[in-house]
N, C-alpha and C positions, 0 to 999 in steps of 0.2 A: 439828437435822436428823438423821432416823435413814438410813444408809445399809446395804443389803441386797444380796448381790453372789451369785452362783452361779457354780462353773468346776468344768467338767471335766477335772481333774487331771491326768492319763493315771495316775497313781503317787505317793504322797505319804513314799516311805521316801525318805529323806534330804531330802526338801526342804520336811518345816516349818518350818524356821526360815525358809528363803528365799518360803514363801509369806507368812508370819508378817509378814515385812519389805513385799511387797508391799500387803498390806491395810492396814498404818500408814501408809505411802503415799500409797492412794489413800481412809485414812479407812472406810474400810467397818470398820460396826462387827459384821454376823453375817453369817456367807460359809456359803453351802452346796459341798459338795464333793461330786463324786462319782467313782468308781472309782477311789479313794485304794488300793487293792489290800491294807491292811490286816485281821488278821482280830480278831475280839471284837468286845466289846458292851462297849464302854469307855468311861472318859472320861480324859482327859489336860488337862496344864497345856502348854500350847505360847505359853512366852515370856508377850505380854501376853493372850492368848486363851485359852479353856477352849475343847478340840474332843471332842465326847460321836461316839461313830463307831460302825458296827456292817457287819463282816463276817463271811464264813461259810467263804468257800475260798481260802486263801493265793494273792495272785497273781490274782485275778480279784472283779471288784465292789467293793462297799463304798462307804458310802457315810456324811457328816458334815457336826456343821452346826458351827462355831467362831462364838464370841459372845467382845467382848472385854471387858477388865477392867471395864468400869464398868456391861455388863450384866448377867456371868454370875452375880449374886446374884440376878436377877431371875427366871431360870429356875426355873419351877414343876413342870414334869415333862415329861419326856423319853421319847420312845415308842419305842423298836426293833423296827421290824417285820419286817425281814428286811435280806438286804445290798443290797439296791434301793432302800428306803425308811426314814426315818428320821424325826422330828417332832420340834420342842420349843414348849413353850408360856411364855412370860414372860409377866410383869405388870407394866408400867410406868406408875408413877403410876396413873391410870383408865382404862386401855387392856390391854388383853389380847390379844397376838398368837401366831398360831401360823405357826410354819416349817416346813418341809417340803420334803428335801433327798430330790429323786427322780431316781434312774440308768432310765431307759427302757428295756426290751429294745429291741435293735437288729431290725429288720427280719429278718433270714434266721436267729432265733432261731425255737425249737420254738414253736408253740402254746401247750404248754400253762405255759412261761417267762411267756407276755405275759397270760393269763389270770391268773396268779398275781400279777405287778406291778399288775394292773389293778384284781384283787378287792381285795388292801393297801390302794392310794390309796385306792378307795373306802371300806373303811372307817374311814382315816383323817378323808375329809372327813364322813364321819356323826358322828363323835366329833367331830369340832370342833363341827358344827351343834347340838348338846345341850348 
């Protein structure tokens, strides 16, 4: 059984290990994260997980998807589109899944913030569709 979890983190500086502990836990083998408040277009080893992340303004956004030890060889490629949206594609056995770890602009954000999240997703999901 594949298990797939998403939290909004509020901040993820000092608390990977302690999320790290949670997902062994509760089993969750690839966790979306969002507003981890880190910046780059990274990837990191956190304990038993690899977290690929991608921020842009220290302290605001960002956003990560962690997959643990027995999938992250499975990962095929890894999309960073901005610090709101993030993607990865594995290949398991005959199965090919893609994730997609999305921070939503909040409501009383500008215009053109939610145009910009929205055109991403989309052409995120066009890339998967091909």
């Amino acid at each position: 059984m594949l298990r797939i979890g998403s939290w909004n983190i509020g901040t993820l500086t000092g608390k990977s290990i302690e999320l790290v502990k949670i997902l062994q836990k509760r089993k969750v083998n690839i966790a979306c994260v969002q507003d981890t408040r880190w910046v780059g277009s990274k990837a990191r080893d956190a304990d038993e997980y690899k977290l690929w992340y991608s921020g842009v303004l220290k302290g605001k956004n960002c956003v990560g998807i962690l997959v643990d030890r027995e999938l992250r060889e499975s990962v095929v490629e890894v999309r960073r589109v901005n610090d709101r949206l993030i993607s990865i594609k594995l290949v398991v056995g005959k199965c090919t899944l893609n994730i997609v770890s999305a921070y939503t602009p909040q409501t009383g954000l500008e215009e053109e913030v939610k145009r910009h999240f929205w055109e991403g997703l989309d052409k995120i999901v066009h890339n998967i569709a091909r």
